[in-house]
N, C-alpha and C positions, 0 to 999 in steps of 0.2 A: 398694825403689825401682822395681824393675822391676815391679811389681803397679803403683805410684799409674801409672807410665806407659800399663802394660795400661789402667786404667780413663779414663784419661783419653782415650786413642783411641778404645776402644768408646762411651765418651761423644760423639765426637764423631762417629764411624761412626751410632751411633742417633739425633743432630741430625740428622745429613743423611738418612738417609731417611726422618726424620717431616718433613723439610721437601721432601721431593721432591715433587710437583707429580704429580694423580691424572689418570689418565686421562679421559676426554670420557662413557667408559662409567660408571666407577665414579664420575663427578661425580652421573652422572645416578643411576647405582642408590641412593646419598645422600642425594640433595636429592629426588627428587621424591615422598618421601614426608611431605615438608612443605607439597608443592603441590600447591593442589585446585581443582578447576573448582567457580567462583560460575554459579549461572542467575540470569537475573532475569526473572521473570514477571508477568503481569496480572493481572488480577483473575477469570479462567479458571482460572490455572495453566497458561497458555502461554507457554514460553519465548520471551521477547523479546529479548533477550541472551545471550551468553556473555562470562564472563570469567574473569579467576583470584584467590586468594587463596593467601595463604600462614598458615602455621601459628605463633602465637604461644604458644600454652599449646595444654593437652590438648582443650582448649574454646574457644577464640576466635581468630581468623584477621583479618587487615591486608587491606587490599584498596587499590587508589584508587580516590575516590567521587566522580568529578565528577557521573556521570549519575545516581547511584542520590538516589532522593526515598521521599518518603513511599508514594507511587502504587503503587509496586512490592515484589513480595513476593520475598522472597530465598531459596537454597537453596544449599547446600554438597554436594557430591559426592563421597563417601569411600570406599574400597574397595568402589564398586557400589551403596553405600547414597548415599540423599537425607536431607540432615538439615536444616530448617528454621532461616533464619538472623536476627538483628536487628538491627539498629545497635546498637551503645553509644555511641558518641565519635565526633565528626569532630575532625580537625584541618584548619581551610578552607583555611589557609596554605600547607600543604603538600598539600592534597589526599588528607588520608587517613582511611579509616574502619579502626573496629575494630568489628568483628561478634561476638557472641554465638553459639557453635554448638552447644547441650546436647546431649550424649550421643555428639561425635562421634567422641573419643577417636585423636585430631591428635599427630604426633609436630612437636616443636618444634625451629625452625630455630636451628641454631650460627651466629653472626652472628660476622661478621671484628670484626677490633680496630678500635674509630672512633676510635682515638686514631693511626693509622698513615694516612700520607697514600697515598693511591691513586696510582701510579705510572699515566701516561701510556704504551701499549703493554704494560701489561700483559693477560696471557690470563684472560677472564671467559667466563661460558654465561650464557646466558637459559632460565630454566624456564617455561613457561604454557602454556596454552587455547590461543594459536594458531589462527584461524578455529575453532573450536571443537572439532578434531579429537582433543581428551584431552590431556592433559599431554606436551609433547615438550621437543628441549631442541638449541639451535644457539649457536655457540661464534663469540667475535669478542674484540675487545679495546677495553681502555680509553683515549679520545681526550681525554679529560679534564673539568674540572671547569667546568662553565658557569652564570651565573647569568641566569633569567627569571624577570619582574617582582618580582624580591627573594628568588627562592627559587634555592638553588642545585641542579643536576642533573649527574646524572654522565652523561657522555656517552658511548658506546659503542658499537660495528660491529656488535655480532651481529643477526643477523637478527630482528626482530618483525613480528607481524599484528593485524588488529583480533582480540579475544581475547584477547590478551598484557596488558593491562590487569590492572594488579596480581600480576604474574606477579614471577618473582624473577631479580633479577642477582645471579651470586654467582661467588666467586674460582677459583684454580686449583684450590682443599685442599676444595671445597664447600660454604665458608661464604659467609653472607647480606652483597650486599654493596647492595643496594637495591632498590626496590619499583619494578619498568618501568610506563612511564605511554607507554601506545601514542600516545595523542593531544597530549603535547607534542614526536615526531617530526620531523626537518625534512627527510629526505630518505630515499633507499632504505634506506643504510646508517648514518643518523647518527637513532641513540635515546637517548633519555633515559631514568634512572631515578632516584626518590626516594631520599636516602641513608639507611638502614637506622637509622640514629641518632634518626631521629624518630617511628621505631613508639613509643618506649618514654615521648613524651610527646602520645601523640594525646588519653590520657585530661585531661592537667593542659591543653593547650590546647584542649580540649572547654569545663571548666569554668571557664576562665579569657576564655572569649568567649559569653556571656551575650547580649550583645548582637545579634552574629551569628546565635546561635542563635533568636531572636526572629523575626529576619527571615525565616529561611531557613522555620522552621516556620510562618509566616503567607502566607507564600508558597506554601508548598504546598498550606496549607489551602484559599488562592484559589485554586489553580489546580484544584484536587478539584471545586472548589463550580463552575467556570466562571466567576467573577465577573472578567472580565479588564476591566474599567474601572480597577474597586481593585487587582487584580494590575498596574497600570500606573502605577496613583498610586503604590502601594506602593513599586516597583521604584527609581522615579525619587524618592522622598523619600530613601532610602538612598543612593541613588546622589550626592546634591549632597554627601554627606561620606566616599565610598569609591569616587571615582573607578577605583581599579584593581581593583576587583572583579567579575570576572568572569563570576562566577554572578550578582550583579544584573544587569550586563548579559546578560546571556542570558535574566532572566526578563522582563527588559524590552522583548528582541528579540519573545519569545513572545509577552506579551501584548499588543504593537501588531500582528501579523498577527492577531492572533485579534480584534483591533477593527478591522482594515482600513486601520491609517493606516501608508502604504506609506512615509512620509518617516522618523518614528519609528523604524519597522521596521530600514529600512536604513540609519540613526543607527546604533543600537543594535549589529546584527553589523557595522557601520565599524570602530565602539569596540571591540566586543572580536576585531577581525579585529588592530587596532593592538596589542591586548593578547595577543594568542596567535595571530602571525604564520600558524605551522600547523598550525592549529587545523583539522580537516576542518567542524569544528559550524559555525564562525564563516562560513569558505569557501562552504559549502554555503546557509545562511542570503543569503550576499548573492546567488551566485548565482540563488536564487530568486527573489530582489529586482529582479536586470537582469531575468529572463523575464517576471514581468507588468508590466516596463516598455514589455514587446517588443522587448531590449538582446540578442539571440541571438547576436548575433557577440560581443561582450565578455560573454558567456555563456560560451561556446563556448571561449574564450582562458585565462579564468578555471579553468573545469573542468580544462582541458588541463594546467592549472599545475600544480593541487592534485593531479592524478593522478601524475604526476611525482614527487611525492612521495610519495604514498599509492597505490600500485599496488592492493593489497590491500583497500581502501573500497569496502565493498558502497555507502554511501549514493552518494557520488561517482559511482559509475557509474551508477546511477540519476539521479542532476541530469544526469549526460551524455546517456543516454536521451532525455529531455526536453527537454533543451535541442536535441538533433539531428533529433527527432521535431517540434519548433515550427519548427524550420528547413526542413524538410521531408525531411530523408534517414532515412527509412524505416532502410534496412538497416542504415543504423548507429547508430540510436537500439534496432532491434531487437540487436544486437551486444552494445550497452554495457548495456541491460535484463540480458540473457543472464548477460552477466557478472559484474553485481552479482550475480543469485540465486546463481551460481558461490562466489561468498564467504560469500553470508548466504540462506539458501532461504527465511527468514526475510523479508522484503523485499516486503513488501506492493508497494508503493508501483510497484517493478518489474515486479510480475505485473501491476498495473493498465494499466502503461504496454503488456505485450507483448497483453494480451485489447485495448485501444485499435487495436492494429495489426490485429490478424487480424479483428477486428468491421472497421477501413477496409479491407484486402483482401475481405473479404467472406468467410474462412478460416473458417469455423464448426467445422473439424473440430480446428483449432490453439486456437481459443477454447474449445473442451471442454475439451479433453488439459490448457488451462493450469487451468481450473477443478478438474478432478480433483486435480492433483496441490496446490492450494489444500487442496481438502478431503482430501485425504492426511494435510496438517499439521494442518489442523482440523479431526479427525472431530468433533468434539463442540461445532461452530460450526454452528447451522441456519441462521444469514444467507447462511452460504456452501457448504452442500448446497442450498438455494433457489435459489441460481448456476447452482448446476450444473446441478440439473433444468430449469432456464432454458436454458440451454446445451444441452443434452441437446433441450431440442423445438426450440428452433431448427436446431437439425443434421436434423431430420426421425426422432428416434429418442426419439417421446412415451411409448412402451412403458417404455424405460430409465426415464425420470422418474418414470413411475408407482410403478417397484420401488422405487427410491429414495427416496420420500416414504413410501410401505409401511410402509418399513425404519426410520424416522426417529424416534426419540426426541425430542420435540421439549418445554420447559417449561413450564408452561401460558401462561404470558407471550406465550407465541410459537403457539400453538396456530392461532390466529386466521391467522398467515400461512402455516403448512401447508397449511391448506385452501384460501386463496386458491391456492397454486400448483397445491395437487392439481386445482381447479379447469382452471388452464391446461392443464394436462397432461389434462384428460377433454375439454374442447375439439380441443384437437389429437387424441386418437384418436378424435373424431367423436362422441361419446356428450355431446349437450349438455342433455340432461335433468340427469344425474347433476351436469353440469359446476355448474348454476343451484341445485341443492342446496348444493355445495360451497362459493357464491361465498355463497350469504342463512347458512350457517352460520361461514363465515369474518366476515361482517357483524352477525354478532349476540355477535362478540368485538370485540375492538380492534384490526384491521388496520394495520400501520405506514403501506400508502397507501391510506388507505378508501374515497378518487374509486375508484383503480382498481380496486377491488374492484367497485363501483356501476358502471364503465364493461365490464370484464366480465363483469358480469350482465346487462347490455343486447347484451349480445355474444349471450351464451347465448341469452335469449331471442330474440331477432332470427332464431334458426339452430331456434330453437321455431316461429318464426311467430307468437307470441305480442307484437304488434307492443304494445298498450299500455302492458304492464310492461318491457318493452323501452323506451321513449319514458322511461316515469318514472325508470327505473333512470340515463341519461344524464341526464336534465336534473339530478339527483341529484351525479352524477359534474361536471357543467357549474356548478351550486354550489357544489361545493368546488372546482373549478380552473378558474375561466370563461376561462383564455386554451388550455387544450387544444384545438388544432383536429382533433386525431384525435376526441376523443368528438363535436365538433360534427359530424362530418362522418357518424359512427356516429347523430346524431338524424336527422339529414335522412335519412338513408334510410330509417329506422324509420317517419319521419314519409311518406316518399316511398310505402312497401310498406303502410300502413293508407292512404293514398287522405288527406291532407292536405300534399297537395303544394304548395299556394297559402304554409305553413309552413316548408316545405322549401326554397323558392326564397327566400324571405327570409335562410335559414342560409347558401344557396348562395352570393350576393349577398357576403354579410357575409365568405366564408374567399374569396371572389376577389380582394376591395381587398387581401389580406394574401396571398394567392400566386395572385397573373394567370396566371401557368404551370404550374400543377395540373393536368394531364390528367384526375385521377378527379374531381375539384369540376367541370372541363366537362362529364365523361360522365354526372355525376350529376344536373346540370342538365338535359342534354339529354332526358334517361330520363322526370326529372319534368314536362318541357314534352312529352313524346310522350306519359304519359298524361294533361295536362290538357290537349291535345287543339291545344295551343300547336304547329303543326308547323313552320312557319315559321322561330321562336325556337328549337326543336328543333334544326333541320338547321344554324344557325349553333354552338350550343351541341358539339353531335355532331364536325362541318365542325372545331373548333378544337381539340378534343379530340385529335382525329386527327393534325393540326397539328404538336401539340408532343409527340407520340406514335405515329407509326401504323403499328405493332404489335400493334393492340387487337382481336383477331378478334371480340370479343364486342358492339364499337362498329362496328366495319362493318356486323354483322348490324343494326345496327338502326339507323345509316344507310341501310342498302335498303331498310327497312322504309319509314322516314320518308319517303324517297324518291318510294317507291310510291306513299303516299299523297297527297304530292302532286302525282302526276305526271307525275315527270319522268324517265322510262323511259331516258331517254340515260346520265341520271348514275347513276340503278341497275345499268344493265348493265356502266358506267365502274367503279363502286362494289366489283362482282360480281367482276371482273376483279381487282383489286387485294386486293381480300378471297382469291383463289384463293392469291395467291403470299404470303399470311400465315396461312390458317388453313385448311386443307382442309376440316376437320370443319364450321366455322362456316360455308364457304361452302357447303356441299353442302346444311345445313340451307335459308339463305337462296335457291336455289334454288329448294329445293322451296318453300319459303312464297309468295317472293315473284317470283320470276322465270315459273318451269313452269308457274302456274295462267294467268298473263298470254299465255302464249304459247299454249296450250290454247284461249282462248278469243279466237285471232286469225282471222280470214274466211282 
């Protein structure tokens, strides 16, 4: 008797501590060697994404797929190794893919009992990606059972970030208790995650939606192809019998911005703003929609909202950028830029917005620094080592661009616009012989902008002296872009310095209707009526130049000139005077030409 009692206490002594409740540590040293960081890349091999998955079998891993398409290639990250990933199954419903990961030999997650209901206040962690700083793990509790547009979600405190996508919620004992879906969020602390019950039918609602899967893969294929007319038809045929379908609406949102029809557009992220209240996608679509309405202030409101919720939204802070930058507050459009790349360095879109500032400050040295650290991320992008050597001669440091393009591995694809830049770069360090090699062999590939290759080849030569190949290289470049007023402006002078200035004045003519207030279109007028002997029309040309400019020590000088010749000795020495207190150098010259010989030859 006293043995069944022994056993029966020790029975119950070894219940309770298999039921005792693990530490926060020994949750984490458990679970997270079922969760692994998902990349998602282009067509580079440049991470565009991070996210999480978790472990199914020794080989295949759950994720949520709202973003992942055809477009993008996938990768699992396993003890430091990268293993190549695939789709097998979606489930749309729930939002979930199941990946293929060969050889990556995955320990499989303990999933809680789906037959025990989730207590309200009970203590959960979250495992994931997390801005994509590696697998971490923050602890909250469960708020309970919710249901959006027919799916139900469990809803939970712990801390998520963008990355957290497809990450794991899991119990006190660190079992799987659902798949977190960062972007059905609705506030700092109130997360959502898919109930763990539906991994095990992603394969049978795969092949049991036929239908969906049609779409979805025809849509992708449109949108691969560019063909976004059909991507529109496509979208909206689906749509008249799956109103709550979310991913038609979103591909219907895309393919009316990428047709321009701004009503559609902002239809479409309406519907799925009403379908997925906090949605950052949905959010961020309309507000693009208020800015080229020029709606900045319910821009501005909008943003404010969604951040409120999404602290953490690299893209959000970027609509903010933009929206504050069209408003016109510089420093906190530069702010909110900042602070996107803070979450995702990733964030094209944001580096664009902060190079937009420092190019409007005229900051050439903040426009490098953001270029470099561009191509930091993408060494093995020439578009964007082209940047920088761009970047680099504007800063006044043509030498740096040269090493740089030296340096440069570039495809033969792209071979053509090396040489056009190497080009820029042998201009700017003055060597423009070399420069007119680089631009006729950039020219005899496929240059992405071929005028301007043809416009600085009339550059080149112009600094040659070689004024007729110069002339033809612009009219060349004037051919393919006849509304550039920089190349017209680069013939007239071409045409002015070979002595066809009767030519030149008709160009001149032609870029004044289009900007009266040109200071160099008047000095360059005045120059070509000084040598066709026009003085008269000179000294007016010259006279207005000054005007809207008079600064121009180069244009005084030859105001006195003008002067002289006709004349009028008061407003030379008038001329002379005012030239002193802007260009020493230029007035010392004009002096000696045209004042000292005058004075020399007085009784």
């Amino acid at each position: 008797m006293k043995k069944i009692v022994l056993l029966v206490c020790v029975g119950a002594y070894l219940s309770e501590v298999a039921a005792k409740p693990l530490t926060s540590v020994e949750v984490y040293q458990q679970s997270q060697r079922s969760v692994r960081v998902l990349e998602v890349l282009d067509g580079a091999n440049k991470p565009q994404q991070t996210l999480t998955a978790i472990a199914i079998t020794n080989d295949k891993v759950a994720t949520v797929c709202d973003d992942l398409n055809g477009k993008w290639q996938l990768r699992v990250v396993s003890n430091s190794k990268s293993f190549p990933a695939t789709i097998l199954a979606r489930d749309s419903q729930h939002h979930l893919c199941l990946l293929s990961v060969p050889g990556a030999e995955l320990t499989k997650f303990v999933a809680a009992d789906t037959n025990q209901a989730l207590q309200s206040g009970a203590r959960v962690y979250a495992l994931s990606n997390a801005l994509g700083f590696g697998v971490g793990i923050s602890e909250g509790v469960v708020s309970g059972v919710r249901s959006q547009s027919g799916v139900d979600f469990i809803q939970f405190s712990a801390p998520v970030s963008p990355g957290s996508d497809g990450g794991a919620l899991v119990d006190a004992e660190g079992r799987l208790l659902g798949i977190i879906t960062y972007r059905h969020r609705d506030g700092q602390n109130v997360n959502f995650a898919i109930p763990a019950k539906w991994l095990a039918e992603i394969e049978q609602h795969d092949q049991s939606d036929t239908a969906y899967k049609q779409f979805r893969e025809t849509a992708e294929r449109l949108h691969n192809q560019e063909q976004w007319q059909k991507l529109a038809e496509h979208a909206e045929q689906w749509i008249v019998g799956h109103q709550s379908d979310v991913d038609a609406w979103r591909w219907a949102a895309f393919a009316a911005e990428k047709n321009g029809n701004l009503d559609s557009e902002e239809n479409a992220w309406r519907k799925l703003h009403e379908l997925e209240p906090a949605s950052s996608t949905s959010g961020a679509g309309l507000i693009r929609v208020k800015l080229k309405r020029n709606q900045s202030t319910e821009a501005l409101q909008m943003a404010h909202q969604l951040l409120s919720l999404r602290q953490e939204d690299a893209e959000l802070w970027t609509i903010l950028g933009q929206t504050e930058q069209l408003a016109g507050s510089t420093a906190k459009a530069e702010e909110a830029y900042r602070k996107a790349l803070s979450f995702n360095p990733w964030q094209l879109t944001a580096y664009q917005g902060l190079i937009s500032i420092a190019e409007q400050r005229n900051d050439r040295g903040m426009a490098t620094q953001l270029w470099r650290s561009l191509s930091a991320l993408n060494p093995d992008a020439p578009a964007v080592q082209f940047k920088l050597a761009e970047a680099y001669i504007r800063e006044g440091r043509p030498a740096r661009a040269y090493s740089l393009l030296e340096k440069l591995t570039v495809p033969e694809a792209q071979k053509a616009d090396a040489d056009f830049w190497k080009g820029q770069t042998l201009i700017a360090l003055g060597r423009p012989l070399e420069a007119t090699q680089a631009f006729k062999k950039s020219l005899q590939g496929s240059p992405t902008a071929k005028a301007w290759a043809y416009a600085a080849l009339g550059s080149s030569y112009f600094q040659l002296q070689r004024f007729p190949e110069s002339i033809q290289a612009y009219r060349e470049a004037i051919r393919l872009e006849p509304e550039n007023p920089e190349w017209q402006y680069g013939l007239a002078l071409s045409l002015k310095d070979s002595f066809r200035g009767h030519e030149a004045l008709e160009i001149d003519a032609q870029l004044l209707k289009k900007f009266p207030n040109d200071p160099a279109v008047w000095r360059q007028k005045g120059f070509t009526e000084a040598i066709l002997g026009r003085t008269q029309e000179s000294i007016k040309s010259l006279e207005k130049s000054l005007e809207i400019d008079p600064k121009q020590g180069k244009v005084w000088a030859a105001l006195i000139e003008v002067y002289h010749r006709a004349g009028r000795n008061k407003d030379v020495r008038s001329a002379y005077e005012k030239l002193r207190g802007v260009d020493s150098a230029y007035a010392d010259t004009a002096y000696r030409t045209a004042i000292l010989p005058f004075e020399e030859h007085q009784p």
